[in-house]
MMTF fields as JSON, N, C-alpha, C and O atoms, coordinates in Angstrom:
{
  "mmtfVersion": "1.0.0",
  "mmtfProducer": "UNKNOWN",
  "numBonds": 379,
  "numAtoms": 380,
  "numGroups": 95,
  "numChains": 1,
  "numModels": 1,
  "chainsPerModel": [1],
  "groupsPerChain": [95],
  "chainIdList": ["A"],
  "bondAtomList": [4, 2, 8, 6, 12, 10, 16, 14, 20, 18, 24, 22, 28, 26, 32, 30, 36, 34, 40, 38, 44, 42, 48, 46, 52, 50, 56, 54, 60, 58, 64, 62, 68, 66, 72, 70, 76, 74, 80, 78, 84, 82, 88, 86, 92, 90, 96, 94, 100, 98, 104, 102, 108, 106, 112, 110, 116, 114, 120, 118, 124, 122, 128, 126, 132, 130, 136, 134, 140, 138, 144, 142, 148, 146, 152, 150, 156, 154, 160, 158, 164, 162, 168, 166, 172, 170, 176, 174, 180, 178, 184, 182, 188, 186, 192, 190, 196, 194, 200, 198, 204, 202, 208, 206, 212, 210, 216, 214, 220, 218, 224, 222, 228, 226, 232, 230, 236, 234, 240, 238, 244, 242, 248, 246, 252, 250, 256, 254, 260, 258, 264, 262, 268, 266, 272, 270, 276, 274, 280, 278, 284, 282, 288, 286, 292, 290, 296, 294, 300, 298, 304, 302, 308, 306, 312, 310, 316, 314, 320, 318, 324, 322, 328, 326, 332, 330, 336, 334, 340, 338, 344, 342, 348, 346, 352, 350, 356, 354, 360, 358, 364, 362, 368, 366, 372, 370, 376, 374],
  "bondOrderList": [1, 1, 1, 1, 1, 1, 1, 1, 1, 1, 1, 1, 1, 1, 1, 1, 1, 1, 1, 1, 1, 1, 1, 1, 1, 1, 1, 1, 1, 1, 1, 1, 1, 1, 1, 1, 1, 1, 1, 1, 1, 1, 1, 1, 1, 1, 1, 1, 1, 1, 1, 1, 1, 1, 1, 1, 1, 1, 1, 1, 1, 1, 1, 1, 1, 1, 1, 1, 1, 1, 1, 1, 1, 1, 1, 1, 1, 1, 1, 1, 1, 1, 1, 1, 1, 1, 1, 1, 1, 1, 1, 1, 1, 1],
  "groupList": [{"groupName": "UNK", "atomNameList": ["N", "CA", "C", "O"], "elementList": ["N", "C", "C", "O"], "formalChargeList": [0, 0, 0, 0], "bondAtomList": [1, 0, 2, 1, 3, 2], "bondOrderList": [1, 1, 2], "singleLetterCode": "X", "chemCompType": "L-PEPTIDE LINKING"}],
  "groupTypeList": [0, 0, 0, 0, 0, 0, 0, 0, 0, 0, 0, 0, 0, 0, 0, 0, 0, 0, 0, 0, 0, 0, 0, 0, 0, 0, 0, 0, 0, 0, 0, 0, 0, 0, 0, 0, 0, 0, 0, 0, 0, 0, 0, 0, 0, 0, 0, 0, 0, 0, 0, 0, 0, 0, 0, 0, 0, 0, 0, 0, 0, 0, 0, 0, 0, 0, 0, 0, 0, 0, 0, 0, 0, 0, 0, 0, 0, 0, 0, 0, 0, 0, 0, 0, 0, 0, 0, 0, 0, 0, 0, 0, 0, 0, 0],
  "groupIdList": [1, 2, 3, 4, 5, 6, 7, 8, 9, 10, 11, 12, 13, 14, 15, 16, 17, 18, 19, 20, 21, 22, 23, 24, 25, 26, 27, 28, 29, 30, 31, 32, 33, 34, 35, 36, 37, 38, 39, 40, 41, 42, 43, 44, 45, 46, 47, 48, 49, 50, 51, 52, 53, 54, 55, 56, 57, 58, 59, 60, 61, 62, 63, 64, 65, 66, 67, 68, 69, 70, 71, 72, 73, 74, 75, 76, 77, 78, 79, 80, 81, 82, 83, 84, 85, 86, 87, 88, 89, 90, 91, 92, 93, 94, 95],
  "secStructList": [7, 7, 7, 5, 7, 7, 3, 3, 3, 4, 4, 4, 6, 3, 3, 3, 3, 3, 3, 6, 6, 3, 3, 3, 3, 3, 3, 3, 3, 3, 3, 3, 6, 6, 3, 3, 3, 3, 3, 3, 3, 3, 3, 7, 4, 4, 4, 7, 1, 1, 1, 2, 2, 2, 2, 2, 2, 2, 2, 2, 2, 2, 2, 2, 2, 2, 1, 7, 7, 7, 3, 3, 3, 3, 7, 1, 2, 2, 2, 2, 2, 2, 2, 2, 6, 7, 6, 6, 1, 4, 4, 4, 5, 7, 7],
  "xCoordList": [12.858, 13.3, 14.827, 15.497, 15.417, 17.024, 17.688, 16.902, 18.437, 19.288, 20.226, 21.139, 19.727, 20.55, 21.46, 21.061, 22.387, 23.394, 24.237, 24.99, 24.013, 24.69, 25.766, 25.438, 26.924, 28.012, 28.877, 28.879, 29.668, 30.365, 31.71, 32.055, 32.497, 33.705, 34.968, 35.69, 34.897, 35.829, 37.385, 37.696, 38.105, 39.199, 39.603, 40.639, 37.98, 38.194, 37.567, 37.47, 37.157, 36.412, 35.184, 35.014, 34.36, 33.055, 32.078, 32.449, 30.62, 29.517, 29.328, 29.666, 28.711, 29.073, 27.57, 27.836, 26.36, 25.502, 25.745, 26.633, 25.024, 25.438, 24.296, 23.546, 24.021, 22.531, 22.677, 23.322, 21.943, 22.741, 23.988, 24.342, 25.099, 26.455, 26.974, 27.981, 26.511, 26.855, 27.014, 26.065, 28.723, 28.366, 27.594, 27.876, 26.454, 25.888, 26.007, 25.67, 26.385, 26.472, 27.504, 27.509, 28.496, 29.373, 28.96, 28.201, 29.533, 29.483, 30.425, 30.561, 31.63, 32.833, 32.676, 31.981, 33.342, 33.643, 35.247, 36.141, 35.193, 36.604, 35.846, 35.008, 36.597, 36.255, 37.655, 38.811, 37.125, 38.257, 37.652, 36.867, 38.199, 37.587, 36.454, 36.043, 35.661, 34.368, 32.93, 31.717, 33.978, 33.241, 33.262, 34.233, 31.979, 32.428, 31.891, 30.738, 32.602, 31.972, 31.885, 32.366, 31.085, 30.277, 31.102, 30.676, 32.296, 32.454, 31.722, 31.082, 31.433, 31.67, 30.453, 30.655, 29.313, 28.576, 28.6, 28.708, 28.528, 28.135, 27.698, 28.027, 26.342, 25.66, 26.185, 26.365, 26.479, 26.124, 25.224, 24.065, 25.553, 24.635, 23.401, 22.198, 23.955, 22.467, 21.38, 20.395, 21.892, 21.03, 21.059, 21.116, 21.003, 20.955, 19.248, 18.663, 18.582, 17.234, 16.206, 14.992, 16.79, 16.142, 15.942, 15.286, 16.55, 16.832, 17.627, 17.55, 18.83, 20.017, 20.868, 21.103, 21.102, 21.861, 21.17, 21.794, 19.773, 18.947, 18.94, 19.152, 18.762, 18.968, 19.962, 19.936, 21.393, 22.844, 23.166, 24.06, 22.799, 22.757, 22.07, 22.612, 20.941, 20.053, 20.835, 21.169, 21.273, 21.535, 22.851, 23.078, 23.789, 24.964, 24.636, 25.375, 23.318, 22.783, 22.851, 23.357, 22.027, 21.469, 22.527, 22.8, 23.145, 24.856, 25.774, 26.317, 25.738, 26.656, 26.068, 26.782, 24.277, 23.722, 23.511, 23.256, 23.577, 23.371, 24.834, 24.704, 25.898, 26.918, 28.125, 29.256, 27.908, 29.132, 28.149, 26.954, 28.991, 28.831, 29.069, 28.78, 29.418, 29.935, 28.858, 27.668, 29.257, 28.028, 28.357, 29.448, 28.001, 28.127, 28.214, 27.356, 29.453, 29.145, 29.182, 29.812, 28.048, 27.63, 28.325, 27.687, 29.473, 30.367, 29.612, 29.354, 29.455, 28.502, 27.123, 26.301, 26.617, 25.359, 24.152, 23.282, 24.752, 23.289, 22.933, 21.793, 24.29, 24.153, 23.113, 22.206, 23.868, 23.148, 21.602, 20.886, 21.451, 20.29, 19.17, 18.244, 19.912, 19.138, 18.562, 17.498, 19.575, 19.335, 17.884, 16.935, 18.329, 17.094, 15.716, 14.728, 15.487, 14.77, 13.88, 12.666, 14.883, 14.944, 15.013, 15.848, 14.442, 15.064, 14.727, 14.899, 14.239, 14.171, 15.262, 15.361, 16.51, 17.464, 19.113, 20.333, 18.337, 19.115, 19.899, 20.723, 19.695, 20.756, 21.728, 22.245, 22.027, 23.473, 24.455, 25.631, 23.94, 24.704, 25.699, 25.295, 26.845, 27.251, 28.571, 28.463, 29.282, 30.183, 31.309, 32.261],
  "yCoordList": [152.709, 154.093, 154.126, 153.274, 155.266, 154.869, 155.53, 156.328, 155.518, 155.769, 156.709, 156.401, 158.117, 159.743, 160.028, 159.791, 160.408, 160.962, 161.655, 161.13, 163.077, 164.46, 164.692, 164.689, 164.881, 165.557, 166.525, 166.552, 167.385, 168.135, 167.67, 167.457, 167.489, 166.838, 168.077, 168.559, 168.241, 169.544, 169.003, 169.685, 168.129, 167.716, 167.899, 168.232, 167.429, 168.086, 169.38, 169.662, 170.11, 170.994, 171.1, 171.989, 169.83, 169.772, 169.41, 168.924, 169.546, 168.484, 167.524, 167.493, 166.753, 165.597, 164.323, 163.598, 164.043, 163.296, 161.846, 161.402, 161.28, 159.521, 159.329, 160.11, 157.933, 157.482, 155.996, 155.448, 155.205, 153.411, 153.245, 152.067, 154.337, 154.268, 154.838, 155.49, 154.81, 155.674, 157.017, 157.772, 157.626, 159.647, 159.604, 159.119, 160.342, 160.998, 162.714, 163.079, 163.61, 164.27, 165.004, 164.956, 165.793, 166.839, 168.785, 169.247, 169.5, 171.027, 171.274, 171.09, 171.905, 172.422, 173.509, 174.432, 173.486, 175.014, 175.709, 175.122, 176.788, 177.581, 178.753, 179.578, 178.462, 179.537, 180.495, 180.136, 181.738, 183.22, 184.142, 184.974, 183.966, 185.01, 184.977, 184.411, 185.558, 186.102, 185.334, 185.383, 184.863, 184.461, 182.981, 182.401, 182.384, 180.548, 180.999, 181.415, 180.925, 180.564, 178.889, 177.989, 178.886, 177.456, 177.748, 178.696, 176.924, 177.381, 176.416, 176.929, 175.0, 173.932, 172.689, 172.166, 172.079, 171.64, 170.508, 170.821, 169.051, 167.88, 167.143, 167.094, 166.277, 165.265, 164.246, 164.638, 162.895, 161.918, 161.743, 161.502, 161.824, 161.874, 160.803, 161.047, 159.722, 158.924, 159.091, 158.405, 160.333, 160.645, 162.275, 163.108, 162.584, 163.942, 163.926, 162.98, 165.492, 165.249, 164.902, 164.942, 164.552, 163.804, 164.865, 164.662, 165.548, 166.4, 166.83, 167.874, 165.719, 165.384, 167.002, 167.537, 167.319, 168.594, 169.795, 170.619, 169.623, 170.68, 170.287, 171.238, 169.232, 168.839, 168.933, 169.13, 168.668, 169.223, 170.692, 171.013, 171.566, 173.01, 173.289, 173.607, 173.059, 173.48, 173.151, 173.99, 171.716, 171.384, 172.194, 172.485, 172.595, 173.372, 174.843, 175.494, 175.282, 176.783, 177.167, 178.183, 175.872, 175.52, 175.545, 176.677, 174.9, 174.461, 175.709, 175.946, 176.584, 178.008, 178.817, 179.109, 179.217, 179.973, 179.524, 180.486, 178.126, 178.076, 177.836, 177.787, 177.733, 177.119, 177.99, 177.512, 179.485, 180.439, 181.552, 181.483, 182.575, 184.263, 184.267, 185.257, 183.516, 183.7, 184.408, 184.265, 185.142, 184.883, 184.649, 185.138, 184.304, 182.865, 183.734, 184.526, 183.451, 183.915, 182.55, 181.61, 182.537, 181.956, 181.657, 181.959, 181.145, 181.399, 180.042, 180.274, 178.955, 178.271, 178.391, 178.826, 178.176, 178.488, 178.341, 179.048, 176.645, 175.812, 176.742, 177.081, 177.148, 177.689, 178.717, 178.902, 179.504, 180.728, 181.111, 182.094, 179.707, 179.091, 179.403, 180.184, 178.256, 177.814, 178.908, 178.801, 180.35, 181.218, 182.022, 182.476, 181.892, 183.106, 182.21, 182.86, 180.815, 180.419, 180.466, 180.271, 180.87, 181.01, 182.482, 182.589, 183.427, 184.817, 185.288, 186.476, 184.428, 184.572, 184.415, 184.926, 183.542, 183.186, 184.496, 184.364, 185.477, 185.849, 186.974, 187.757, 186.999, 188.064, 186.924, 187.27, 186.167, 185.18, 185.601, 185.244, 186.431, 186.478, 187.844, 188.964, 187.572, 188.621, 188.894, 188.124, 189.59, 189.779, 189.43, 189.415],
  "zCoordList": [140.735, 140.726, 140.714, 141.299, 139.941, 139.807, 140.943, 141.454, 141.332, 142.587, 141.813, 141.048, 142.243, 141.65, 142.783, 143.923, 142.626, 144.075, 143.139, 142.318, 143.367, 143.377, 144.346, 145.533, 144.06, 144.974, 144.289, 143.058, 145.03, 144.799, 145.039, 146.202, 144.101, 143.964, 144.064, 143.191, 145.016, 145.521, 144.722, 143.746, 144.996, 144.52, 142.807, 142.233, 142.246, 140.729, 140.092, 138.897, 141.222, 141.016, 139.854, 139.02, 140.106, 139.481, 140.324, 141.392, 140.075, 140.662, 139.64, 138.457, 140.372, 139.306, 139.595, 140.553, 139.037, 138.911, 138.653, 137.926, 139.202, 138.545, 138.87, 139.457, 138.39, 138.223, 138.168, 137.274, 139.339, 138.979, 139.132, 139.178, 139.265, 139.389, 138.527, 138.805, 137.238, 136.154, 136.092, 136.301, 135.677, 135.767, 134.377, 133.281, 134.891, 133.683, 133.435, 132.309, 134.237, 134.048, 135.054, 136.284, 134.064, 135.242, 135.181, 134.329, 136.078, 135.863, 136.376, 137.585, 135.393, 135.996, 136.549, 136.125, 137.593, 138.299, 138.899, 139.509, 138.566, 138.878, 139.743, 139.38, 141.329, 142.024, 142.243, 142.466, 142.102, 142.429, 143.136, 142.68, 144.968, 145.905, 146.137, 147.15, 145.287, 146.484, 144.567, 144.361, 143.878, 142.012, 142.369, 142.855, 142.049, 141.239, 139.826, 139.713, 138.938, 137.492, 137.35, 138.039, 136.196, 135.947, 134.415, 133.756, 133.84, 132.406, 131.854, 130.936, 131.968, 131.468, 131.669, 132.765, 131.001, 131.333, 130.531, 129.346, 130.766, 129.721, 130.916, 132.101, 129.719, 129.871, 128.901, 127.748, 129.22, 128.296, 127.361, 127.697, 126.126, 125.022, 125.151, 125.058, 125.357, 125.786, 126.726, 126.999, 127.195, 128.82, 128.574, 129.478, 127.01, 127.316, 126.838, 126.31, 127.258, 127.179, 128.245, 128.042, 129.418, 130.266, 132.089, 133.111, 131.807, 132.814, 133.569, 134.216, 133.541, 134.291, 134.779, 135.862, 133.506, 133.498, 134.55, 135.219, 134.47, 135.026, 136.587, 137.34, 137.093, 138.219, 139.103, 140.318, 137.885, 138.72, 138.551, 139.334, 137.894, 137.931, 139.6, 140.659, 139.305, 140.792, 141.806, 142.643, 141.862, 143.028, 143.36, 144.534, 142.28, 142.387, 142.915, 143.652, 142.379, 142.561, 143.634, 144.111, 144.302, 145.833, 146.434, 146.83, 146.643, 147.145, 147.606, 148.685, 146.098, 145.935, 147.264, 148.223, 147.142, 147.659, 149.248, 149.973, 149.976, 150.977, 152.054, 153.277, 151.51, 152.174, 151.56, 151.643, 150.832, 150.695, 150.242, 149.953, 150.265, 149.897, 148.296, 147.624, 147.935, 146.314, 145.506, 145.788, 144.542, 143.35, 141.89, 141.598, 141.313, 140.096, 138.871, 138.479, 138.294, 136.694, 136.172, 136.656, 134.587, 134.241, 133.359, 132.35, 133.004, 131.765, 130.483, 129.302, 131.072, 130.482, 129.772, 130.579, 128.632, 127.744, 128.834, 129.343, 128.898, 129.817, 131.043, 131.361, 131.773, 132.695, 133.004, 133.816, 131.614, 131.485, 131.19, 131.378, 130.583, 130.179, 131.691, 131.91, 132.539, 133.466, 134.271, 134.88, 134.247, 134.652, 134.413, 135.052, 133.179, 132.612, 132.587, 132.248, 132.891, 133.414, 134.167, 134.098, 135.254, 136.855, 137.446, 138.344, 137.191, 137.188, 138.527, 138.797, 139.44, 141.001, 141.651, 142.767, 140.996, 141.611, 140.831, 140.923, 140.227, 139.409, 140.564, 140.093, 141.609, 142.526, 142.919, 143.981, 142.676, 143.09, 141.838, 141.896, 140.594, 139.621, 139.649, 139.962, 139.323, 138.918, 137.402, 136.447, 137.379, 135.829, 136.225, 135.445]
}
């Protein structure tokens, strides 16, 4: 089983996935006041497809919603994606 570890890299303002040691995937974020927007999402092309991206969204979702007041614009596709997915989680959103 591969060894996943998700963190939030406050210093570069992304979360950031690795897998085996490898980043496979980042999600930029720019927070303003009371907003985090998500502009910015990549997976490694060899590891795109696999879920990676969907796993560090959540865990970022999760993250936003349990440990601040913020609520999230989605400035990102995937993001936005993941949203309309998810439309239980859609009161963390706002413009």
């Amino acid at each position: 089983m591969a060894d996943v570890v998700i963190e939030n890299q406050t210093d570069a303002s992304r979360y950031a996935l690795s897998v085996d040691g490898e980043l496979v995937s980042v999600l930029d974020y720019r927070v303003l006041d009371a907003q985090i927007s998500f502009p910015h999402t990549f997976t490694k092309p060899h590891r795109r497809g696999q879920g990676w991206a969907e796993k560090l969204v959540e865990f970022a979702i999760d993250d936003v919603e349990q440990n601040s007041a913020r609520r999230v614009v989605p400035m990102c596709w995937y993001v936005a994606e993941w949203f309309d997915a998810h439309p239980e989680r859609a009161g963390l959103l706002t413009r």
